[in-house]
C-alpha positions in Angstrom: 15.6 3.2 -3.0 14.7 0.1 -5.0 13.4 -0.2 -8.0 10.1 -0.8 -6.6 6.6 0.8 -5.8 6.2 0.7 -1.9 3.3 1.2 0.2 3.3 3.3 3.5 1.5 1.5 5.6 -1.4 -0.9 6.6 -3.9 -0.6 9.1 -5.8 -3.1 11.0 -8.7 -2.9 14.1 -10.6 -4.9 16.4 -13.7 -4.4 18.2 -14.7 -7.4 20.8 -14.8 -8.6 24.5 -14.7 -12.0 24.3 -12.0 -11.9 21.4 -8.6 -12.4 22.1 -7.8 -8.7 20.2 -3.8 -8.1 20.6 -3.4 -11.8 19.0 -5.9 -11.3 16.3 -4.5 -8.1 15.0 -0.9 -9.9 15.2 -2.5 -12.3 12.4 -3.9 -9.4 10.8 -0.8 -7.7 10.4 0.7 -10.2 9.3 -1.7 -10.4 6.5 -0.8 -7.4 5.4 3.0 -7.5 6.2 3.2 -6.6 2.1 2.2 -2.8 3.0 4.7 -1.7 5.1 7.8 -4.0 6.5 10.0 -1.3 8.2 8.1 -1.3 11.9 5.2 -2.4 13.1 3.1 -1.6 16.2 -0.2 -2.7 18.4 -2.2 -0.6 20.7 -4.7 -2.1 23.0 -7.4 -0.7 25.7 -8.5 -2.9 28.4 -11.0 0.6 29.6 -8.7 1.6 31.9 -5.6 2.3 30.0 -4.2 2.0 26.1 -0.9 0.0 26.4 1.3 0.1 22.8 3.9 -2.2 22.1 6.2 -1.2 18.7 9.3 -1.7 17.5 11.4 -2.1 13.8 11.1 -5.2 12.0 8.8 -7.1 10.7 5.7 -8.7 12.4 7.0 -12.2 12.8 10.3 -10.1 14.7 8.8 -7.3 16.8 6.1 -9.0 18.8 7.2 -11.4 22.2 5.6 -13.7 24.5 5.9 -11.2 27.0 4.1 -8.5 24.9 0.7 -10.5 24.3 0.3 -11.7 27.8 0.3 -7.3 28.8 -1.3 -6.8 25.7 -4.8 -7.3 27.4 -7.8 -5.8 26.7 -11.3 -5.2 24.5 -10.2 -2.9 21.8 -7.0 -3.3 19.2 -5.2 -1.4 16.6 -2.7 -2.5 14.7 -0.2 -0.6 12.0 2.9 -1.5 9.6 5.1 1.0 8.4 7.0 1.9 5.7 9.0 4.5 6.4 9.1 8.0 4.0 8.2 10.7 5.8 10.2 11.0 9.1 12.8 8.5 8.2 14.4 6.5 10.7 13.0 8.3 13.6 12.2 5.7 16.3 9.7 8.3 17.5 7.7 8.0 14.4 6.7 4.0 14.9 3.3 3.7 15.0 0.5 3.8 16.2 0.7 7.3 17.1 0.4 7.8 21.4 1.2 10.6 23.9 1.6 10.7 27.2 -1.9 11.8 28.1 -3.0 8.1 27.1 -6.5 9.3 25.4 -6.0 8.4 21.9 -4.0 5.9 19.6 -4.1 6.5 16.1 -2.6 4.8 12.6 -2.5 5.9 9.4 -2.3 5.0 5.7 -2.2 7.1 3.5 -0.2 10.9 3.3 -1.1 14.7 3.7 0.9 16.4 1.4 -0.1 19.5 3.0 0.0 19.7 6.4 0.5 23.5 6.7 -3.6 23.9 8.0 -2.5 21.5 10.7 0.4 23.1 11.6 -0.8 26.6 11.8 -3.6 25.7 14.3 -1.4 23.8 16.7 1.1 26.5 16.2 -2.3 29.2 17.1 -2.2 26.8 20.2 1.4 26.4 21.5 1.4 23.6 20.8 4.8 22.4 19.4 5.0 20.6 15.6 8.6 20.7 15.1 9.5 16.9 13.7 6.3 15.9 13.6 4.8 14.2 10.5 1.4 14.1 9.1 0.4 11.4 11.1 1.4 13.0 14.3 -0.1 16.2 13.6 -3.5 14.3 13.2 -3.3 13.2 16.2 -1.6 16.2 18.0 -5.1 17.9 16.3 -7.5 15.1 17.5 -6.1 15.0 20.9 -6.0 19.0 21.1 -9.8 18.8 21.2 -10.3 15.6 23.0 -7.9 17.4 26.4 -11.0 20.6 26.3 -13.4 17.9 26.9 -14.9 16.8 23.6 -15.9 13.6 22.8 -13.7 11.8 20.2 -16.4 11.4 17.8 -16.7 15.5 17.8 -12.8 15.9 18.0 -12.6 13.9 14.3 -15.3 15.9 13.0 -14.1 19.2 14.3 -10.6 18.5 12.8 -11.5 16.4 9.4 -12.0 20.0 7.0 -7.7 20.6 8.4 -6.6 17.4 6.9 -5.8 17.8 3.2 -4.6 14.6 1.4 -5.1 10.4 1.5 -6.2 10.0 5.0 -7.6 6.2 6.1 -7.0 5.6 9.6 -8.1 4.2 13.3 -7.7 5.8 16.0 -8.8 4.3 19.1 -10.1 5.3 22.8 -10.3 3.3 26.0 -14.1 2.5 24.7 -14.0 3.2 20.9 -12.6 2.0 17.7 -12.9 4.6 15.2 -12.6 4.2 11.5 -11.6 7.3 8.8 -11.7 7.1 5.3 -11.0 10.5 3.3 -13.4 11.6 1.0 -11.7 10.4 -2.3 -10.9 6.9 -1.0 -7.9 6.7 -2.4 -7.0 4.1 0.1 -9.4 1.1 0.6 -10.5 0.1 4.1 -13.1 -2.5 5.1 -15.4 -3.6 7.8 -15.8 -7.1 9.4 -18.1 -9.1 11.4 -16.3 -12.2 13.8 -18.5 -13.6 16.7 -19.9 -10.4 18.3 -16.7 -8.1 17.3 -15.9 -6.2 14.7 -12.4 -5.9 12.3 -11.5 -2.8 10.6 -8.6 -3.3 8.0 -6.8 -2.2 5.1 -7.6 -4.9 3.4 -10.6 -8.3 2.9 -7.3 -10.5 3.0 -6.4 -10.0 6.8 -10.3 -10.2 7.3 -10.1 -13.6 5.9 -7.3 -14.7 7.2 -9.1 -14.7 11.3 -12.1 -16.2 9.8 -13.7 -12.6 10.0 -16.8 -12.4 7.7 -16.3 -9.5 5.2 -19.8 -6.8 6.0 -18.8 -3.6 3.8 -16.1 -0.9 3.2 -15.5 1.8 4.7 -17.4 4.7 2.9 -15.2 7.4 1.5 -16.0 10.6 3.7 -17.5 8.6 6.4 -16.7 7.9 9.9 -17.5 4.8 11.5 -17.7 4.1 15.5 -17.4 1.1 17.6 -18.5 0.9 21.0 -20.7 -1.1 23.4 -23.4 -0.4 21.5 -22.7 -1.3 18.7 -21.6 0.2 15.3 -22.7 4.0 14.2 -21.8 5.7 11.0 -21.6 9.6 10.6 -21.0 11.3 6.9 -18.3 13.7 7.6 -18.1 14.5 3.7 -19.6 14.1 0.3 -18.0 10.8 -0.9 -16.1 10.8 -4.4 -14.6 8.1 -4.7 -11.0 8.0 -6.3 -9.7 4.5 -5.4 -5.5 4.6 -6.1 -5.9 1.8 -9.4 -2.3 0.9 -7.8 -3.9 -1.2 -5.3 -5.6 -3.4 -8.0 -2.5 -3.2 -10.2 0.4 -3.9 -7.7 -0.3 -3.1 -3.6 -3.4 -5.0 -2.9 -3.2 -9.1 -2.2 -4.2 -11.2 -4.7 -6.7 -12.7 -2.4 -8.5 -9.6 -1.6 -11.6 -8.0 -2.9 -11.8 -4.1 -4.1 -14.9 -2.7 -5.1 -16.5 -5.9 -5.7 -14.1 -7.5 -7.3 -11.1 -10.2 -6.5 -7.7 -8.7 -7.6 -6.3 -11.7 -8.8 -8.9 -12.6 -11.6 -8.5 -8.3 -12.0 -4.6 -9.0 -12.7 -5.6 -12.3 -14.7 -7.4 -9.5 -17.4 -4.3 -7.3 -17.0 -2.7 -9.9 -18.5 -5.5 -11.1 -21.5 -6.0 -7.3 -22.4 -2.1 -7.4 -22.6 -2.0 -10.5 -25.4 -4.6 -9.1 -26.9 -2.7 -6.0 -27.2 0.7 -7.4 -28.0 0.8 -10.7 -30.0 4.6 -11.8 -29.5 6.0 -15.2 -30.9 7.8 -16.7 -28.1 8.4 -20.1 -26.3 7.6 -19.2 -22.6 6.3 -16.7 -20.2 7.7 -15.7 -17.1 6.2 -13.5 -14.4 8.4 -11.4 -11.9 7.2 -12.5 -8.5 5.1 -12.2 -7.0 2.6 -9.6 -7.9 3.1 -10.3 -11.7 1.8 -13.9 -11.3 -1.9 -13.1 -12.1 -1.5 -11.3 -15.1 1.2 -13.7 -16.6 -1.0 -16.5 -15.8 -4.1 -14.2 -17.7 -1.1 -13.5 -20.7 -0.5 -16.9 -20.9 -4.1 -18.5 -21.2 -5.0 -15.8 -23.9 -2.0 -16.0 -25.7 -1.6 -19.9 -26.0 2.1 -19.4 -25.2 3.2 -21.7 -21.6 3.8 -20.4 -18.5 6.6 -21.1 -16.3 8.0 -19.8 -13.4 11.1 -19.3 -14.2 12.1 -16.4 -11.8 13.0 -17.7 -8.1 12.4 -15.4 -5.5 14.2 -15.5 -2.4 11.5 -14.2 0.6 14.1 -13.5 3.8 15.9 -10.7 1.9 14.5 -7.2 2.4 14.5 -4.4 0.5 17.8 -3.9 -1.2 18.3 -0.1 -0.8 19.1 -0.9 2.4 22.8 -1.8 1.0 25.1 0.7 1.4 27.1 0.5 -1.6 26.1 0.7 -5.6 28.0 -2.4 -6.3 26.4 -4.1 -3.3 22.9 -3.0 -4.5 23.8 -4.0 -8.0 24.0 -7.5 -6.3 20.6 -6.8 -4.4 18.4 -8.5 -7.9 20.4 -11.4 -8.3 19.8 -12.6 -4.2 16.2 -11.5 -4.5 15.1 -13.0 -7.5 17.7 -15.8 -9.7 16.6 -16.9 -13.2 16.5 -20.8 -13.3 18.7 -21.9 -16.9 17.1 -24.8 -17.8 13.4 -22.8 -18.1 15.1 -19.8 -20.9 17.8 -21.8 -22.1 17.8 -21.9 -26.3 14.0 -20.1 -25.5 12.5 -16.5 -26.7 11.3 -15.3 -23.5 8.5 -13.5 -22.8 8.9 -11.7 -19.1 5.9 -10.3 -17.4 6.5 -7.3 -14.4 3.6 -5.2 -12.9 5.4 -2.0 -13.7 8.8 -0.8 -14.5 9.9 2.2 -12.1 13.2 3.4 -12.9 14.0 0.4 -14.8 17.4 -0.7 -13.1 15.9 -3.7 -12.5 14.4 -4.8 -15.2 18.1 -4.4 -17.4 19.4 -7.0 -14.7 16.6 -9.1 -15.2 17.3 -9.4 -19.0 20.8 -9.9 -18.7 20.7 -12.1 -16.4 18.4 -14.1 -18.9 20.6 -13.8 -21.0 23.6 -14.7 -19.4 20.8 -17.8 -18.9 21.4 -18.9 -22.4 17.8 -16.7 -23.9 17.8 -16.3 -27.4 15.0 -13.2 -27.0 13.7 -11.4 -24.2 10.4 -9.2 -24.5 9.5 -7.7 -21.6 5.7 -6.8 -20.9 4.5 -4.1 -18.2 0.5 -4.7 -17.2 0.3 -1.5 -16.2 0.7 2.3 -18.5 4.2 4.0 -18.5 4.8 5.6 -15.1 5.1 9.1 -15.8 4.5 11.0 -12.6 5.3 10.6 -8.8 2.5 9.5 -6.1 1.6 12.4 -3.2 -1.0 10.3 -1.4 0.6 7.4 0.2 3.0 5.4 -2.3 6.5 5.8 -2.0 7.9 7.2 -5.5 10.9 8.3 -7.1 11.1 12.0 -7.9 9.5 12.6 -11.4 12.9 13.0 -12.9 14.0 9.2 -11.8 10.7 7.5 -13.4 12.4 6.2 -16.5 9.3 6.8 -18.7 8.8 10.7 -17.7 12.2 11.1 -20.2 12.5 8.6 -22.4 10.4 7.0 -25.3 9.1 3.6 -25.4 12.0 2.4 -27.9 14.9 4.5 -25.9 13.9 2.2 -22.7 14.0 -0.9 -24.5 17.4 0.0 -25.4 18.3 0.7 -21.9 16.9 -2.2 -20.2 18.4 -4.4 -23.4 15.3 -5.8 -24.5 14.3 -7.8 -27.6 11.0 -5.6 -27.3 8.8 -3.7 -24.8 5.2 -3.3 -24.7 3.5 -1.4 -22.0 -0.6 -1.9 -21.1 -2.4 0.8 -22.7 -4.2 3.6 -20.3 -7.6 2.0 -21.9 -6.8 -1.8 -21.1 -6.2 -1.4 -17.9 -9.3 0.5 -17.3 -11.5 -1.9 -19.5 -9.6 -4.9 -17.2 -11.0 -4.0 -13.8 -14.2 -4.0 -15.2 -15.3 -1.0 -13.7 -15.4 3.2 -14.5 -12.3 5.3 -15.4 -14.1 8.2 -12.5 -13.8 5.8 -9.9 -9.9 5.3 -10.0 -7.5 7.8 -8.8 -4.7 7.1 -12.1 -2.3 10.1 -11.3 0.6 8.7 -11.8 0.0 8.0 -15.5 -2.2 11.2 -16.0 -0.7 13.8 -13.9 -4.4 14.9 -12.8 -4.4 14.5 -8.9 -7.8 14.8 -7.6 -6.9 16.4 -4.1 -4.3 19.1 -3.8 -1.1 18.3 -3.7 -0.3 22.0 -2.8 3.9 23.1 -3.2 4.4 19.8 -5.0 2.7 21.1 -7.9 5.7 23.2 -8.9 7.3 19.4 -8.9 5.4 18.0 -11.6 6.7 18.8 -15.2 3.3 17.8 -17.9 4.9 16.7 -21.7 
């Protein structure tokens, strides 16, 4: 894997007969091609049938002419996958269908138990081998949609079963159906356009098809769209636990969380950083893209320029995909080249969201130095990352996060830095501007508010 924090998967709906719904959640997808960039997929209803269309690749690559004109219909779902659990498996594209054509479903998020699940549709004969936590949601839905129950009931009868970061739509010839779980770890949000209604991961995509942004998803809750309209149902007390990942690194700078954009969130990142760490320098440089806001919010409160002196090539894909060490070595310097004249002669000041394992981050500084740098501090605007994510963010094992065994100083040495300073835990709550209990923060605290269940015995506390 890279040395990177990846996202599962994003999730986007529409709602609306006089909307053109397969093309709208294309641009929605797209939107949110940052979540997910393995696969992508589209289901639409036209009453009569649910027709999917998915393949591997990104949006702009998996979707044809040919697909939008039998893409037809009143009702879409769209989902883009990054693929963990399952692996290559064709099989596990999404969304999620079966040959009985009564409901397509995708997910973002991850059960790390799934055992519940699997012992009911084991009680049932109903196979599970190979499945993976998506399917068996739906394998469970669907069990008690084929006795006769309505979809609505079907959720609710099979919502106590799923243990984990659940935020999904699943969707019916008539009905688009919304899940959040009841931590809201992942966000999910309702629009308005015309007389339909979006569903998506995030505002972004909302905004992006000139959707009107109405309100998120409530953690617990169930929302259903149908011809008449839009009905919620409280399937759980709501305790909100909102991954502080997607304000840090996963969300688009463009979108709102909770209230608040995540780019002027990222820009205090970066001031509670200077104020933090006061560092003589000449120039900072963010690591594109998602360190933009905070250098930019580094740089105002320091008084030091910013410049972009990182260039990042956007047609390469992830560089774990390389089958060789030496050709993966090779993956940072075509993804992202330094540019000489901006760190030449300069003490450089380089800004990253987060440091993972930190492989990338010692090719970063030598390549500025090989750039001619006379210093290079590097700056993280988020807390060490000490422990591995079980609810929907592709991690390392504990044992290959850099910061679970070493010290502060001992990964400056490795990653050959003139200095490293990490955000504190308390400026990067105090940044968002909201409460510490409204943030899931696991992977700097170790304290996982929904059971993570065998991986428990993974997890090694200092």
């Amino acid at each position: 894997m890279e040395d990177r924090l990846y996202h599962k998967c994003g999730v986007f709906g529409v709602y609306g007969k006089e909307l053109e719904v397969a093309q709208l959640t294309y641009f929605g997808l797209h939107a949110l091609q940052h979540r997910g960039q393995d696969s992508s997929g589209i289901s639409v209803s036209n009453s009569k049938e649910i027709i999917t269309r998915k393949r591997y690749g990104l949006v702009a690559q998996v979707y044809t002419k040919q697909d939008f004109k039998e893409l037809k219909g009143f009702i879409a779902i769209g989902h883009n996958r990054y693929s963990t659990s399952g692996g290559t498996n064709g099989s596990h594209i999404q969304p999620v269908t079966s040959r009985h054509n009564l409901l397509s479903l995708a997910h973002n998020g991850n059960l790390p138990i799934t055992k519940p699940v699997e012992d009911f549709l084991s009680s049932k004969k109903i196979p599970t081998h190979g499945l993976n936590d998506s399917e068996l949601m739906h394998r469970l839905i669907q069990h008690y949609m084929l006795k006769g129950m309505a979809v609505e009931k079907a959720i609710e009868k099979s919502f106590p079963l799923f243990t984990g970061s659940f935020c999904f739509l699943a969707m019916t010839k008539t009905k688009l159906i919304a899940i959040r779980d009841s931590y809201g770890i992942r966000p999910l949000s309702i629009g308005k356009l015309n007389n339909g209604y979006i569903v998506s991961s995030e505002t972004c995509a909302i905004d992006v098809i000139d959707g009107k942004f109405v309100r998120d998803v409530i953690p617990g809750e169930m929302v259903v769209i149908d011809s008449r309209g839009i009905k919620s149902y409280q399937l759980a007390k709501s305790n909100l636990k909102l991954d502080i990942f997607e304000f840090v690194y996963f969300s688009r700078r463009d979108s709102m969380l909770l209230g608040k954009r995540v780019h002027e969130v990222r820009k205090n990142l970066g001031v509670q950083l200077a104020k933090e760490y006061k560092i003589k320098a000449d120039v900072v440089i963010p690591v594109p893209e998602s360190a933009i806001s905070a250098s930019i919010g580094y740089a105002m409160k320091s008084g030091i320029p910013l410049d972009f002196g990182l260039v990042k090539n956007r047609y390469i894909g992830r560089t774990f995909i390389l089958p060789k060490q030496r050709l993966r070595n090779h993956g940072v310097r075509i993804k992202l080249n330094p540019i000489g004249d901006v760190v030449k002669d300069k003490r450089v000041i380089v800004i990253d969201d987060s440091i993972v394992r930190g492989t990338t981050m010692k090719r970063l500084v030598d390549m500025f130095r090989n750039r001619g740098a006379k210093e290079v501090h590097v700056l993280s605007s988020c807390p060490p990352i000490v422990f591995p994510d079980f609810y929907g963010i592709a991690t390392p094992s504990q044992k290959e996060l850099i910061a679970s065994s070493k010290t502060v100083s001992q990964i400056k040495k490795f990653i050959n830095a003139d200095s490293l300073h990490y955000l504190s835990y308390k400026g990067l709550i105090k940044a968002t501007g909201l409460p510490e209990g409204v943030f899931c923060t696991s992977c700097f605290t170790g304290n996982y508010p929904i059971d993570i269940g065998e991986h428990a015995k993974e997890i090694i506390k200092p």
